[in-house]
Structure formats: C-alpha cells, structure tokens
N, C-alpha and C positions, 0 to 999 in steps of 0.2 A: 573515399567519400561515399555515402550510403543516400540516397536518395528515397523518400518516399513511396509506398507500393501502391499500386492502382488495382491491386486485387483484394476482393472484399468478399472471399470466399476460402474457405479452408484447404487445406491443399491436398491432404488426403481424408480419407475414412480408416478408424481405426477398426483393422481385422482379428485382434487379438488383444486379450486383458493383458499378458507379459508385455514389459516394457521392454523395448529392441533397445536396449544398449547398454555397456558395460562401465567401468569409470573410467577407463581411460575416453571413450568415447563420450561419457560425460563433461569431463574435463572439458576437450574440444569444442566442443560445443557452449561450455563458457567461454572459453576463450573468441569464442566468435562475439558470444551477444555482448563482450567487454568491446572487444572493439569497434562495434555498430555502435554502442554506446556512447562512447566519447567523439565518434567521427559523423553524428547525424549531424545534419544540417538542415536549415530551413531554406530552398532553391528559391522558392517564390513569396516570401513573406507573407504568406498567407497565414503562418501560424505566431507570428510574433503580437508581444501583447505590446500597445500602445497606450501612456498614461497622461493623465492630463498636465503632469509636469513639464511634459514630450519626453520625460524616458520610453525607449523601447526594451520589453522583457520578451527576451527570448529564451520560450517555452520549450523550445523542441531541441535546440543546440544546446550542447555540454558546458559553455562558458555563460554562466546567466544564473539566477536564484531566485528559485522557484520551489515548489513543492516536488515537481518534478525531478528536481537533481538532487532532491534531497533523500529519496526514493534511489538514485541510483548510487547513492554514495552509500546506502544504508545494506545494499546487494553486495558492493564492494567492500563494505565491513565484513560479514557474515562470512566472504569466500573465502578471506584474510583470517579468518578464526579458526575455520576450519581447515583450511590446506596452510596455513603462514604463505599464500602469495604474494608477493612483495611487490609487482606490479600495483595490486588491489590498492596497498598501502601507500605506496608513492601517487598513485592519481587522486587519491583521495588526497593527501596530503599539498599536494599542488593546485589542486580546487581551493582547498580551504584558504592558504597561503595566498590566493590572488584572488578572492572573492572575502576575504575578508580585511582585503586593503583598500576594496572601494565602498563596501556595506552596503545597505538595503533598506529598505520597510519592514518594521515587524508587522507581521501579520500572523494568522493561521497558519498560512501555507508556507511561509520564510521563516519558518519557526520548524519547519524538518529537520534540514540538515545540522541542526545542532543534537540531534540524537546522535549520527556519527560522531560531532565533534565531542561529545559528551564522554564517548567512548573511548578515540586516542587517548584521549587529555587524561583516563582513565589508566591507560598503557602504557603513558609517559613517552609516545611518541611524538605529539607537541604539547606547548600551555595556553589551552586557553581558557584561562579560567577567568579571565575581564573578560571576556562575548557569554563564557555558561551563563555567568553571574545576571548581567547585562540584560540577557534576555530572558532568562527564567524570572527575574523578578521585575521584567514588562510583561510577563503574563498573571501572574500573582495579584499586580496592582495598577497597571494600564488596558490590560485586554479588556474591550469592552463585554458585558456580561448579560445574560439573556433575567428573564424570570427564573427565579432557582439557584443564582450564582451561576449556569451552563459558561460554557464557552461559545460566544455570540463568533459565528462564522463569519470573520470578518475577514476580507482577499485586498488586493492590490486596487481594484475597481469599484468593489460592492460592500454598504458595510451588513450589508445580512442583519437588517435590526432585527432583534429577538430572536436569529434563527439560530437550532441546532441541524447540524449535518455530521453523516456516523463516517465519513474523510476527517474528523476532529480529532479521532482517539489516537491517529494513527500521526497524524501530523504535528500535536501540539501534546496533546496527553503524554505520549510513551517521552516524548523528549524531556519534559517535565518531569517524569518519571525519573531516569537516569541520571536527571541533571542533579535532584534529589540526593538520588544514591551515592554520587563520585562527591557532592560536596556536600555532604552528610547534613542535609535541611529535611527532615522528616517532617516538616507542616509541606511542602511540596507533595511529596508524598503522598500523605492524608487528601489534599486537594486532587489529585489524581485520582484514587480512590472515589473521590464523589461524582467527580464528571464522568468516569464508567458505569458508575451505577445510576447518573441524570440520564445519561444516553441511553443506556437499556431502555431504562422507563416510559421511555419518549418515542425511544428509535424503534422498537423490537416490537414485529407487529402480532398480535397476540393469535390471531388466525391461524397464520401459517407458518412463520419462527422467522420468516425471515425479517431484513431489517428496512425500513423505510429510508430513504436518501434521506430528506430533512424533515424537520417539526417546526412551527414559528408558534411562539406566544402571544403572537399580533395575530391575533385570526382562530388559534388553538387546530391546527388542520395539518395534514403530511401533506398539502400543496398537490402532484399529480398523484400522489398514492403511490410511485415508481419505488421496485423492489429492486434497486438498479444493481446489474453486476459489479462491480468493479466499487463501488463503494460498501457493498456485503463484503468483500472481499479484503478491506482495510479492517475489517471485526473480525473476521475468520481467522487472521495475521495479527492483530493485534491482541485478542485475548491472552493465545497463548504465550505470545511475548511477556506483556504485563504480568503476567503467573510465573514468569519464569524469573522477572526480572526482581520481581519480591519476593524470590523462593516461598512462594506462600503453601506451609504444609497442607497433608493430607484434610485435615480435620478443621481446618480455618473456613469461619463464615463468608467472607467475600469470597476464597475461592469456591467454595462450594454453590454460591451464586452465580458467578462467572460463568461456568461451566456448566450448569444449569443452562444460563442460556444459547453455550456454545451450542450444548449439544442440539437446541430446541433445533438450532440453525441451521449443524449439518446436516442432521435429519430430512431436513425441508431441500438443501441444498442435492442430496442424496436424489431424491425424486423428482427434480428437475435438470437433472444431468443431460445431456444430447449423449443418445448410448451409441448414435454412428461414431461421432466424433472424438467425444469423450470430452468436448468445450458444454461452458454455458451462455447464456443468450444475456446480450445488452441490458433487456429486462426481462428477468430470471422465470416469472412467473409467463410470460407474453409469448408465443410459440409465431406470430409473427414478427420479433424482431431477431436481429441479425445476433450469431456467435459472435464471441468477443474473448480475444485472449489474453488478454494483460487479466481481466477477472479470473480468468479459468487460473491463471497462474496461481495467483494469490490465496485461491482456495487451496491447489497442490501445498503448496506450501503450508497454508492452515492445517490442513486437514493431517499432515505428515508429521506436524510438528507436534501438534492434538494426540495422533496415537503415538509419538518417540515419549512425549512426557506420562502418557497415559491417563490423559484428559479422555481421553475419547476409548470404549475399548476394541479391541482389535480383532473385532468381527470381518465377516467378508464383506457385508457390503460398504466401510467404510475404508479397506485396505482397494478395493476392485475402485470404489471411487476416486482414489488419490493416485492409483494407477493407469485411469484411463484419462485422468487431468494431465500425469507427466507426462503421457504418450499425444494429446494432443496438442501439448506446447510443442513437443519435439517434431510434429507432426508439420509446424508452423514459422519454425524456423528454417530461413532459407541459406543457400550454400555459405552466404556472402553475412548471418548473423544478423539480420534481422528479422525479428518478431515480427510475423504479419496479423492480423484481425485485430489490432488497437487502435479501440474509438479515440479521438481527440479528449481535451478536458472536458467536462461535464458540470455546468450551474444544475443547481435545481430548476427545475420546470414545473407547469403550472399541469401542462397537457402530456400525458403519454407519449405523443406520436415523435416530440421535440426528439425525443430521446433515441426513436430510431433514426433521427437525420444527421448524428454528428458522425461529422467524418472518419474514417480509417486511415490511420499515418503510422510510422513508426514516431515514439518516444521513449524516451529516458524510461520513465517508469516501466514502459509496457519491457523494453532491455530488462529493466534492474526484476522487476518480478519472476522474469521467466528464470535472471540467475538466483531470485531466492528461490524461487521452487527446486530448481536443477543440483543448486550447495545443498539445500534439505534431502534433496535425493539420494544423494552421496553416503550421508548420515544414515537415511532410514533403509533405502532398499537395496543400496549396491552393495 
C-alpha cells in the first residue's frame, strides 16, 4: 500500500546531463511506478470526488473512472508495445472487464480510457466495439460544444460552458482519434483534426509558444492567463501522438502545422527548464511557484518522442532537455515507486496564486507519465 508523500521538494539536484541508468535499471524502475500504480490509495478521503447523485469517484485509487486511470492504462499500453509485458496487458484488461460492468458518465475526462480500449480491441485482445461505438458517437453528437463546434470541457461536476482547456486533446481528441482508425469512420477523424487546430488557435499563446490552460467564449479571455505545467504537457504528448497515429507524411499541411506549433512550444519550454533540477514549475513561466513532476514527465516523453519521429531536430539543446527531464523524474522516484512532486487535479482558475496552492500527492497519472517518459526512454536513449 503506497501512501501519500508529505515532501514537496525534490529530492535531489541533477549533477550531470548523462542519464545514470541503463535498461535493465530502467525496466526496474517501471516495474516499481506499475505497482505504486495500481496499489495507491486514498488514507483520508481527502481526495475522493463526491457527486450530487452521492456517487463517490475515487480519483487517486486504481479501481474508479476518471481521467486519471485513463492516463495510467494508456502508460500501461505503450510498455505492452514495447517490451510485450504481459502484466501491462492483464491489468489493463482486468480494469476494463470490471469497470465496464458497472459504467460511468461520459464526459471529457471518462472518455480517456477508451484510447486504450480502442487499442486492445485493435489487437483482438478483447471486443469492445459496443462501448468504441457508444462513446465515440456521444461525442460526435452529445458532447456539448463551445463557439466553433470546440469540445466544451465538460467534467463530472462542472459543465465548463463555452470553455476550451488544452487537457481536451489528450483526453477526448486522441481517443476519438483511434477510435476512428480501428472502426474505419474517417468523419471522426476529420473532426479530430479540427479540434487540434480550434485548440491551437485559442490555446497557443502567441508571445511565448507556450500554451494557455483554458479559453472561454463567455467572456473571450484565458481566465488567470496560467501557462500551467502539466497541461502543456498533454500537447507536448499529444501532438506527436496524433502525427503518429495518422501516419501524416513529410509534406502534408496539417502536419507541417502541428509541428509548427510544437516546435514554437519546445523552444519556450527549452528556456524555462529548472537547470539544477532538470523539472519544470507548476507554472512554467512563474519562478515562484513549486516544481512539479508529473509535467516534467510528460514533456520527457514529448519531447523524445518529437526527436525519435523527427519532429523536432536533434540538436543539443533539445537532446540535453529530454535528458535532464529523464534524470529528474528518476531523480523523483522513490525506493518503494512513487512519483513524488505531483500536484493534485487542476480546474481552471481565475487567479494565478490558486494554482501554486494545489496539493502534492501521488496519482495514477503522475505513475503512468513518469512510465510514458521511462518506455520512451527505452526507445530513444538506452
């Protein structure tokens, strides 16, 4: 049982750009954040979401459906891809099998975990092709929809009228995306396509590349203005996904957009790196708020993935950036697998400061990023 961490400080400084570790010690160290993963618990109920139906969603524990676990089953794919670990495949497959016996609310964030599902069902290790169906075409023709046709960020609690937030592309987009692919509806597709290029439009702040939490069309405003980490970090991950996942050639217009903005992104992300640490901050541009590592994660991962496809090119200062990312998640995990400096979930805020108060806990996501970055590592560096 993994308990909570009360340290809200990094645990080392990183003395060197080489990454100390090899794959076997890579490996290990998945294997640890796999089983922080599934065995986090919430001690004091401090983190469980309460609905006005009186369901309780529990955010932090692995039996629950959330964006969160959707995030960890999507870690648990990728490691499955790459090494065939059969563990990966059985948890996930035992999630799915008893989480889809009792169902949920579509929303935004419940609409994750069908990117994994999208993907067995793809590998004919189960069928679900009544929940693809199901839920890809409650998004198509149920999800409520902003100015623009957007994806209105609607959660469990809140319906975010008119808002877009860049946690969309990563949570509802790419699953749409895939879902597309395996059951060959190329209008999903297309519609995917638009909501990446509505988000840019909206999200991508034209100053400094990086990308703004949300936009509302009630107001026309980015709300606190917050360049937050950890939702940069679902665009850093997502892009190159979406690129990958539409094999979109060299010489094609959207991808040459895409990347376009990726790169506006890494750039930006580049120079606000923590160069003791090699994390970046809650809020990216803000030098008093706290490191945060589930972001940092995200970008390793982005950013590796970015130079393995050759999105990005393979300079030094974006190899030295994705190496001093890996070495500060490694830096951050402890004997016993878990991830420490991951903030709680994140609304949009009105005020900057909200965003330096949310707590530091272990979760699903902040597990499952640190093993996408670490399976991508495997790939690019070891």
């Amino acid at each position: 049982m993994v308990t909570p961490s009360l340290q809200n400080q990094p645990r080392t400084t990183l003395t060197m750009n080489k990454i100390q570790t090899n794959r076997r010690d890579t490996l290990a160290q998945i294997k640890k954040l796999i089983d922080c993963l599934v065995n986090i618990k919430d001690e004091t109920g401090e983190f469980l979401l309460e609905l006005e139906d009186g369901r309780i969603i529990d955010t932090k524990g692995w039996n629950d459906w959330e964006w969160t676990h959707g995030i960890g089953l999507y870690g648990l794919l990728k490691l499955h891809e790459i090494t065939g670990d059969s563990d990966a495949l059985r948890i996930s497959l035992d999630w799915f099998r008893d989480r889809f016996e009792v169902g949920t609310t579509k929303n935004i964030n419940t609409m994750s975990p069908l990117l994994t599902a999208a993907y067995l069902h793809e590998m004919k290790a189960a069928n679900y092709l009544v929940h693809l169906d199901s839920w890809a075409e409650w998004v198509m023709h149920e999800l409520p929809r902003t100015d623009e046709g957007g994806f209105q960020h609607i959660t469990y609690l809140v319906p975010n009228y008119q808002q877009l937030w860049d946690d969309t592309l990563m949570m509802t987009v790419l699953p749409l995306t895939k879902i597309g692919l395996v059951l060959d509806r190329p209008h999903y597709i297309e519609e995917a396509k638009r909501q990446f290029i509505l988000h840019i439009k909206y999200l991508q702040d034209l100053k400094t590349g990086l990308w703004f939490h949300g936009w509302t069309f009630d107001g026309h405003h980015h709300f606190a203005g917050a360049r937050w980490g950890r939702g940069n970090c679902w665009v850093t991950a997502s892009i190159p996904d979406f690129i990958e996942l539409l094999k979109l050639p060299a010489g094609d217009g959207l991808r040459m957009f895409l990347v376009s903005s990726l790169v506006r992104q890494i750039d930006a992300l580049v120079k606000c790196q923590d160069e003791a640490t090699g994390l970046w901050r809650t809020i990216l541009d803000d030098p008093t708020s706290y490191l945060e590592a589930s972001a940092t994660a995200g970008f390793a991962y982005g950013i590796m993935k970015s130079l393995r496809l050759r999105l990005v090119p393979r300079e030094e200062r974006y190899v030295n950036a994705a190496q001093k990312a890996i070495q500060g998640v490694l830096n951050n995990i402890t004997p016993e697998g878990e991830l420490l400096q991951v903030s709680f979930g994140t609304p949009v805020f009105d005020d900057i400061e909200e965003y330096k108060k949310i707590k530091l806990t272990s979760m699903p996501y902040g597990q499952s990023l640190a093993l996408l970055a670490l399976t991508e590592h495997l790939r690019t560096f070891v």
